[in-house]
C-alpha positions as CSV (number, residue, x, y, z in Angstrom):
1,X,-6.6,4.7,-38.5
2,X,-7.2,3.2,-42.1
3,X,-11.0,4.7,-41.9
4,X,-12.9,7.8,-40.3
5,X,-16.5,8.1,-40.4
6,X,-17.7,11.8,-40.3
7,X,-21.8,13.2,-40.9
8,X,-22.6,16.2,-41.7
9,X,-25.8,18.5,-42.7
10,X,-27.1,21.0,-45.1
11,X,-29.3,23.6,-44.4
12,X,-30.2,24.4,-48.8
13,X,-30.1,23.1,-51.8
14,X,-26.6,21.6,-52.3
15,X,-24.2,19.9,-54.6
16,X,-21.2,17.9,-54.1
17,X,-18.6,16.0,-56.4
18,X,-18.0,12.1,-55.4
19,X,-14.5,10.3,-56.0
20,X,-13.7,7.2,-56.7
21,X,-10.5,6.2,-54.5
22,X,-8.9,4.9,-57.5
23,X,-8.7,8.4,-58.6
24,X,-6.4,9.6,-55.1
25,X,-2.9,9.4,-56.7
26,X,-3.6,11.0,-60.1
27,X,-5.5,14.1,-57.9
28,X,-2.4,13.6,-55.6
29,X,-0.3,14.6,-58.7
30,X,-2.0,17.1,-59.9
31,X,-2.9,18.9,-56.5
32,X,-0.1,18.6,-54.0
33,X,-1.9,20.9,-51.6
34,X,-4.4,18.4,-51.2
35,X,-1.8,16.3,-50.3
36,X,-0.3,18.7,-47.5
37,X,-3.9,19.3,-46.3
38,X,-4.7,14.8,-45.9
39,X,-0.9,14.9,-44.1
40,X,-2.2,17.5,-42.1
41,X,-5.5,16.3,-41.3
42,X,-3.9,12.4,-40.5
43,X,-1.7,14.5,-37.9
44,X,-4.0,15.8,-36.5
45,X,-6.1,12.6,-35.4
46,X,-2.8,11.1,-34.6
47,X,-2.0,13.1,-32.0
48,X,-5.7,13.2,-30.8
49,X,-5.6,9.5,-30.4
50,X,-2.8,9.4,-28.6
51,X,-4.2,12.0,-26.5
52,X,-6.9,10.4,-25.5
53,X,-5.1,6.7,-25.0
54,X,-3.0,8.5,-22.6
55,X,-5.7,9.7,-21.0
56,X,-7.2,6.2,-20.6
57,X,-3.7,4.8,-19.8
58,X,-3.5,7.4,-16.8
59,X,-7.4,6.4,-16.2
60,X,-6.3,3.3,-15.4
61,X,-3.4,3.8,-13.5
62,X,-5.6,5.7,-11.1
63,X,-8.1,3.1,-10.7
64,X,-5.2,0.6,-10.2
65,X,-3.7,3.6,-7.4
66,X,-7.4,3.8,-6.3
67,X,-8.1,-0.2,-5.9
68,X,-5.2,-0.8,-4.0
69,X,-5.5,2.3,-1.8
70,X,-9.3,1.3,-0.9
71,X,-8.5,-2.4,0.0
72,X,-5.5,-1.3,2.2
73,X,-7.5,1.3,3.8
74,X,-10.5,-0.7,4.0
75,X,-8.4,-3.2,6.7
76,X,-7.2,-1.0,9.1
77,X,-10.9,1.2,9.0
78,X,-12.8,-2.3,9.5
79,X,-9.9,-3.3,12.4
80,X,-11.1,0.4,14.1
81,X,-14.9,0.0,13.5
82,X,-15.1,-3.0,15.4
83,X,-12.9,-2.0,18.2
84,X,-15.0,1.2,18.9
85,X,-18.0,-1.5,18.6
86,X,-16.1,-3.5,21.4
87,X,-15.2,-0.7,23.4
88,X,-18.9,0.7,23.8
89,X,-20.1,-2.7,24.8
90,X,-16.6,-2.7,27.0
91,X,-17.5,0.2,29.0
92,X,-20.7,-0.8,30.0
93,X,-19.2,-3.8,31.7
94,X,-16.1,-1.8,33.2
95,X,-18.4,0.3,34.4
96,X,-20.5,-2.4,35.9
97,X,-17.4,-3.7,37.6
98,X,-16.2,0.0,38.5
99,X,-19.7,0.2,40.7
100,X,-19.4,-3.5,42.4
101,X,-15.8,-3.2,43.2
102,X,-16.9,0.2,45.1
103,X,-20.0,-1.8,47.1
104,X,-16.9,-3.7,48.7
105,X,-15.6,-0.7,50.9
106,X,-12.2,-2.4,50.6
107,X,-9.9,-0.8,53.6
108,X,-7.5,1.6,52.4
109,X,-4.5,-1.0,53.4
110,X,-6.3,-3.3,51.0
111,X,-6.9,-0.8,47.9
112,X,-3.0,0.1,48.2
113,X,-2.5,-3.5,48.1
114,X,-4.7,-4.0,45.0
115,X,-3.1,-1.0,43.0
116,X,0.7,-2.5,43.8
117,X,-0.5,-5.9,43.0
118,X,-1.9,-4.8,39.2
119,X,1.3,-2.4,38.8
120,X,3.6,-5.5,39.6
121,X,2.0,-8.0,37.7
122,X,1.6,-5.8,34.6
123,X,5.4,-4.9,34.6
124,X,6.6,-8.6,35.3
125,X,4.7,-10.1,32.7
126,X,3.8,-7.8,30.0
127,X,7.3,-7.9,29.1
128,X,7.4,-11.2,28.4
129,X,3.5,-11.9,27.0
130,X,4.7,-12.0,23.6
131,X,7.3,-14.5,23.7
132,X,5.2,-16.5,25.4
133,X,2.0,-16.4,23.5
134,X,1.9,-20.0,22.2
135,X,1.8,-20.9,25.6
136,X,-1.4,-18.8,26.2
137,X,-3.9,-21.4,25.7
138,X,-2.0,-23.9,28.3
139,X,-1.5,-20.9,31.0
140,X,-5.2,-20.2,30.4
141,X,-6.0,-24.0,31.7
142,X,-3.7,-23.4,34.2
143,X,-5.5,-20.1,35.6
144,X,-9.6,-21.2,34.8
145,X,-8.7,-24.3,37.4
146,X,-7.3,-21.8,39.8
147,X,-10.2,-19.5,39.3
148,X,-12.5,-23.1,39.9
149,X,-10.7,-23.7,42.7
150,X,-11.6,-20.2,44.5
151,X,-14.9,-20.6,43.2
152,X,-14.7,-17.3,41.1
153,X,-17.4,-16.4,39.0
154,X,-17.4,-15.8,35.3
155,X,-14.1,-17.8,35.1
156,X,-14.5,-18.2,31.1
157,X,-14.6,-14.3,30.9
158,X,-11.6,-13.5,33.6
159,X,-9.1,-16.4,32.6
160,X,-8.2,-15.4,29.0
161,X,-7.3,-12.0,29.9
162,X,-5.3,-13.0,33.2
163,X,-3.5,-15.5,31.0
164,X,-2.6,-13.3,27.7
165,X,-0.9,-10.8,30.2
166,X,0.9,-13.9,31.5
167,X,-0.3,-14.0,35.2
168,X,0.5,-17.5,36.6
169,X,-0.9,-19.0,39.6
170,X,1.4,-17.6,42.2
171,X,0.2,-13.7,41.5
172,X,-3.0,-14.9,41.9
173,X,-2.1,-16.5,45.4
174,X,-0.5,-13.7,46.5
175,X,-3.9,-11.5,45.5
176,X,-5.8,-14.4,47.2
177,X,-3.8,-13.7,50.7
178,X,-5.5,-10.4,51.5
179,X,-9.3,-10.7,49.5
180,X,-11.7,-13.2,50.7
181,X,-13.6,-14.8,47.5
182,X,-16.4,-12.5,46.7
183,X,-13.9,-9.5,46.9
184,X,-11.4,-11.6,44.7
185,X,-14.1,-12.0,42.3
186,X,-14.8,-8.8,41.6
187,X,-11.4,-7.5,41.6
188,X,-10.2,-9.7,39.1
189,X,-13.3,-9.0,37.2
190,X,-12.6,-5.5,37.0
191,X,-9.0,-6.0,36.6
192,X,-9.2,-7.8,33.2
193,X,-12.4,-5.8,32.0
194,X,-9.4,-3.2,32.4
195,X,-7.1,-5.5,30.4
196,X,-9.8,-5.7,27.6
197,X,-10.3,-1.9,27.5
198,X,-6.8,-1.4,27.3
199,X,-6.5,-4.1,24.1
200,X,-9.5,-2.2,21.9
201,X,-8.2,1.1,22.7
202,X,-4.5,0.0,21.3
203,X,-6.0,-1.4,18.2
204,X,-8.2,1.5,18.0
205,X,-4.6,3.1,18.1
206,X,-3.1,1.0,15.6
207,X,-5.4,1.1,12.7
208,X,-6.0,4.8,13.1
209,X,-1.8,5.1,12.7
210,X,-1.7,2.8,10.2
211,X,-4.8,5.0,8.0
212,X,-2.6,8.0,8.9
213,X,0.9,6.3,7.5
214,X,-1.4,5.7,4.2
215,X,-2.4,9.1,3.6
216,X,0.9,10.7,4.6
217,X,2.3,8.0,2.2
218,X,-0.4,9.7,-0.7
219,X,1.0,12.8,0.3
220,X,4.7,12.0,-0.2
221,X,3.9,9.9,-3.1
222,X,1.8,12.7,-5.1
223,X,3.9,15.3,-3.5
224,X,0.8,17.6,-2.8
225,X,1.2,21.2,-2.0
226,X,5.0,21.1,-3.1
227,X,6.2,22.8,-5.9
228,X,6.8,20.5,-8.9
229,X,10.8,20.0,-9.2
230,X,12.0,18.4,-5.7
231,X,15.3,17.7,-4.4
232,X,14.7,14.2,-3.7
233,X,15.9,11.0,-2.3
234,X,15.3,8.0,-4.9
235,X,14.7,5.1,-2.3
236,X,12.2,7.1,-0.6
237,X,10.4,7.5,-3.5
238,X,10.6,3.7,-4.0
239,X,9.8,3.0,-1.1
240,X,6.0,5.5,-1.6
241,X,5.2,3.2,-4.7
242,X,5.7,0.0,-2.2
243,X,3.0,1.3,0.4
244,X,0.7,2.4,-2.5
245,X,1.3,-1.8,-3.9
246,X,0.8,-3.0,-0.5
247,X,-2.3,-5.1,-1.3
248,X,-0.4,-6.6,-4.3
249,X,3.1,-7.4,-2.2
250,X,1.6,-10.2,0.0
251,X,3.4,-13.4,-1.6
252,X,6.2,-11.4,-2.9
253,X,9.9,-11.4,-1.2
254,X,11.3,-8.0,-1.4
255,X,14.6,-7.7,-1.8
256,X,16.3,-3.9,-0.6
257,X,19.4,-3.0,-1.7
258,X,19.8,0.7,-1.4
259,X,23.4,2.3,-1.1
260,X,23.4,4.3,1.7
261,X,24.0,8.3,1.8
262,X,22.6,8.7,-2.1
263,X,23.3,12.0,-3.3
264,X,19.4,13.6,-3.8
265,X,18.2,14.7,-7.6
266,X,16.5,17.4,-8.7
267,X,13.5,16.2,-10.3
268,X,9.8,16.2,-11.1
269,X,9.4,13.9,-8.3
270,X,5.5,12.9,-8.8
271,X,6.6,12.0,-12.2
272,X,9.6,9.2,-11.4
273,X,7.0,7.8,-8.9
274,X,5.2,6.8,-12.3
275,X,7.9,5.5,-13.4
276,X,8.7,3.2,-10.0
277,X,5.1,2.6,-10.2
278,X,4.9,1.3,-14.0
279,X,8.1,-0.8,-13.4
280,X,7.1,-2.5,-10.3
281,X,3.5,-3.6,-11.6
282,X,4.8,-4.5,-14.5
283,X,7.4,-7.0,-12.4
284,X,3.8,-8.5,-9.9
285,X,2.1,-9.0,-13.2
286,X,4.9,-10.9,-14.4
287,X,5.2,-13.1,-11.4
288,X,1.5,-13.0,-11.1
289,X,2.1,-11.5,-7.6
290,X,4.0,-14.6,-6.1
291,X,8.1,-14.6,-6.5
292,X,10.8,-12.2,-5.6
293,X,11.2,-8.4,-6.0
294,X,14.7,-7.3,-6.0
295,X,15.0,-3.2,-5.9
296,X,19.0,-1.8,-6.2
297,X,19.7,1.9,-6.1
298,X,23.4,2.8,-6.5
299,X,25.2,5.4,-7.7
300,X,27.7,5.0,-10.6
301,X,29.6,8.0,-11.2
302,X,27.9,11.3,-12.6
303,X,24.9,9.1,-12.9
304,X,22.3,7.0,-9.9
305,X,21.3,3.3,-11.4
306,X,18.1,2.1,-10.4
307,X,17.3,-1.4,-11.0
308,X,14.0,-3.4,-10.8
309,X,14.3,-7.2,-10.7
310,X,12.3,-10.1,-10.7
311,X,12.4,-13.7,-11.1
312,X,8.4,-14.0,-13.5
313,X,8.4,-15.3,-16.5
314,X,10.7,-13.0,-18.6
315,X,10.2,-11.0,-21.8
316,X,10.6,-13.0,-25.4
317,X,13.6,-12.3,-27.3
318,X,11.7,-11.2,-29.9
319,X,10.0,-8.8,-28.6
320,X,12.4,-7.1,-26.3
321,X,13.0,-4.0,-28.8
322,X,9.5,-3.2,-29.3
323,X,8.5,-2.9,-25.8
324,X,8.8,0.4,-25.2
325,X,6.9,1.0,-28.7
326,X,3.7,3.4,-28.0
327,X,0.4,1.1,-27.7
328,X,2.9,-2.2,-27.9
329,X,1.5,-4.6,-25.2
330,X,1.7,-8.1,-24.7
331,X,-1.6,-7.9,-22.4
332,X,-4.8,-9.3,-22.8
333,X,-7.2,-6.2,-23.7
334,X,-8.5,-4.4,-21.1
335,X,-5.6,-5.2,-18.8
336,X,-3.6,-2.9,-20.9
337,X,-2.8,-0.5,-23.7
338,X,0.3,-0.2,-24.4
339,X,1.5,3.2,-22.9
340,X,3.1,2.2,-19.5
341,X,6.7,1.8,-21.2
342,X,6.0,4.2,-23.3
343,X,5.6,6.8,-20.3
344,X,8.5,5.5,-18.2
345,X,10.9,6.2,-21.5
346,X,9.5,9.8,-22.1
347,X,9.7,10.6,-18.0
348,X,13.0,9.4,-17.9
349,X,14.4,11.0,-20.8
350,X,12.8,13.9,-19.8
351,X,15.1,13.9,-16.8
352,X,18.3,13.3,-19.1
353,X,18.3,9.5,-18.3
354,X,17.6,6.4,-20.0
355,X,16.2,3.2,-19.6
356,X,17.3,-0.5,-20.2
357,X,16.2,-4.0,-20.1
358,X,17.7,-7.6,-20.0
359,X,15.7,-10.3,-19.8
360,X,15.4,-14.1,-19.6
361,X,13.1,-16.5,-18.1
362,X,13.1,-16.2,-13.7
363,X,15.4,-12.9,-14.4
364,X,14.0,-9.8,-15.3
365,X,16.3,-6.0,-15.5
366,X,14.8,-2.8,-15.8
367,X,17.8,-0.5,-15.2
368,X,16.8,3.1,-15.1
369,X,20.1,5.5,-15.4
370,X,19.2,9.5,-14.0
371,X,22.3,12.1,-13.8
372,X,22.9,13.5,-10.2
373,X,23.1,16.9,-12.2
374,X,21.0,18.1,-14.8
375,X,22.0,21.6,-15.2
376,X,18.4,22.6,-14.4
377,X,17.6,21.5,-17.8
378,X,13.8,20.8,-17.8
């Protein structure tokens, strides 16, 4: 701001007068228009330089929003690719197994035998698969030698899946009772290209839920298609900015500590989610994404207290009054400018609240103060 380039053309013969700067305060004196009119002017690229480092500032608060978005999304869409990549293959061999297990013309006492047998070992051992999971690799030695025993074929394809469902040997014998070796074979062939069907499908299952809980997430964090004051519930919104950071929340211990039944606010609910949002990042890039998050919500009074905590690196002394200064960053360029303070002061005293900070090194308070009613004064 202490220079301004500017070109311009002529389109005839023209004259103009050239001053030296030394000459501003006497033509000051003599003309104060002229000095209404520079006032004016320096205004007016004031607040157009603001303008436009707001706009970057919310530029790059949407790329942030965008990055984090695309590498949470970009797990559970990769998890679902490959599962309907499994489940094709899958098919072909259930299929494969569907038409051998038919060849057998099992009697019908045997296929009732077969269907009870599947329906008692997936009840009695399901339940209990997950607790016993680090046991899965020695039940799996257990089963292959049984499967060697009976000499069953394609024992390194059958075994796994017999032995993450937890099947032990004496299922096995009881299956063995009725079925001579070839019908075995292919029964338990079939029966865990089942199991393996099943699996892909219920990760198919999961990521797809998990891509929906994302963009219902968006939705609720953005409040789209809702009008733009919202009686809303403050840890909820929280909560929003967390899935949208999820990528960024990995080596950090969150810490809840929400009073329950919170009275809801009437608010310009997109906007405090920019303010949870500035807060929060500004806690991971203090801890450099590794430490503790503690989030409190309580309400004190006429007034709900939000507080942000963290245990990073703290704010200087020194500079503690000036953080909230416009363009005022401590950041290396490019990783900020200065307006994300900035924004969470104007937001918040747009809502009739304001917004505090204690700091020291390992403990960090941003305590943001919003009345439970504002009169509708917006």
């Amino acid at each position: 701001m202490k220079s301004y380039g500017g070109l311009g053309f002529t389109t005839a013969d023209t004259w103009a007068l050239e001053f030296d700067r030394s000459l501003f305060p006497e033509m000051l004196a003599a003309i104060p228009s002229f000095g209404q009119r520079m006032v004016s002017v320096l205004l007016d690229r004031v607040r157009e330089v603001t303008r436009m480092e707001q706009q970057a500032e919310k530029l790059t608060a949407l790329g942030k929003l965008a990055a984090n978005l695309a590498h949470e999304l970009n797990n559970p869409a990769s998890a679902a690719q490959r599962a309907a990549s499994g489940l094709m293959e899958e098919l072909q061999v259930f299929g494969h197994t569907k038409f051998r297990l038919g060849s057998l013309c099992l009697s019908a006492e045997q296929t009732r035998k077969i269907e009870a047998w599947e329906k008692a070992v997936r009840l009695n051992n399901q339940k209990d698969a997950v607790q016993e999971e680090s046991l899965q690799a020695q039940r799996e030695d257990v089963v292959t030698s049984w499967l060697d025993s009976k000499s069953i074929q394609e024992t390194w394809l059958i075994a796994p899946d017999l032995a993450q469902l937890g099947i032990s040997v004496g299922p096995l014998d009881e299956l063995a009772s009725f079925l001579d070796t070839h019908e075995l074979s292919v029964v338990l062939a079939q029966f865990a290209s089942a199991l393996r069907t099943e699996r892909i499908a219920d990760a198919m299952l999961h990521s797809t839920d998990r891509i929906f809980d994302l963009i219902s997430a968006i939705k609720d964090y953005a409040y789209m298609d809702q009008a733009p004051i919202q009686e809303i519930d403050i840890p909820t919104g929280i909560e929003n900015t967390l899935s949208m950071l999820q990528s960024r929340l990995r080596n950090v211990e969150i810490i809840r500590d929400y009073q329950p039944d919170l009275p809801t606010i009437s608010a310009y609910a997109s906007e405090l989610n920019q303010v949870w949002t500035a807060l929060i990042e500004n806690a991971l890039d203090s801890m450099d994404d590794h430490g503790q998050l503690k989030l409190v919500c309580r309400a004190a009074g006429d007034l709900i207290t939000i507080e942000v905590w963290d245990n990073g690196r703290g704010i200087p002394q020194e500079i503690q009054d000036r953080i909230f200064e416009p363009f005022f960053t401590t950041k290396p360029p490019g990783k900020g400018l200065g307006l994300g303070l900035d924004s969470v002061t104007r937001i918040v005293r747009k809502h009739r609240g304001f917004v505090t900070v204690q700091s020291q090194p390992g403990s960090t308070c941003f305590e943001v103060r919003l009345p439970i009613q504002q009169l509708q004064a917006y």
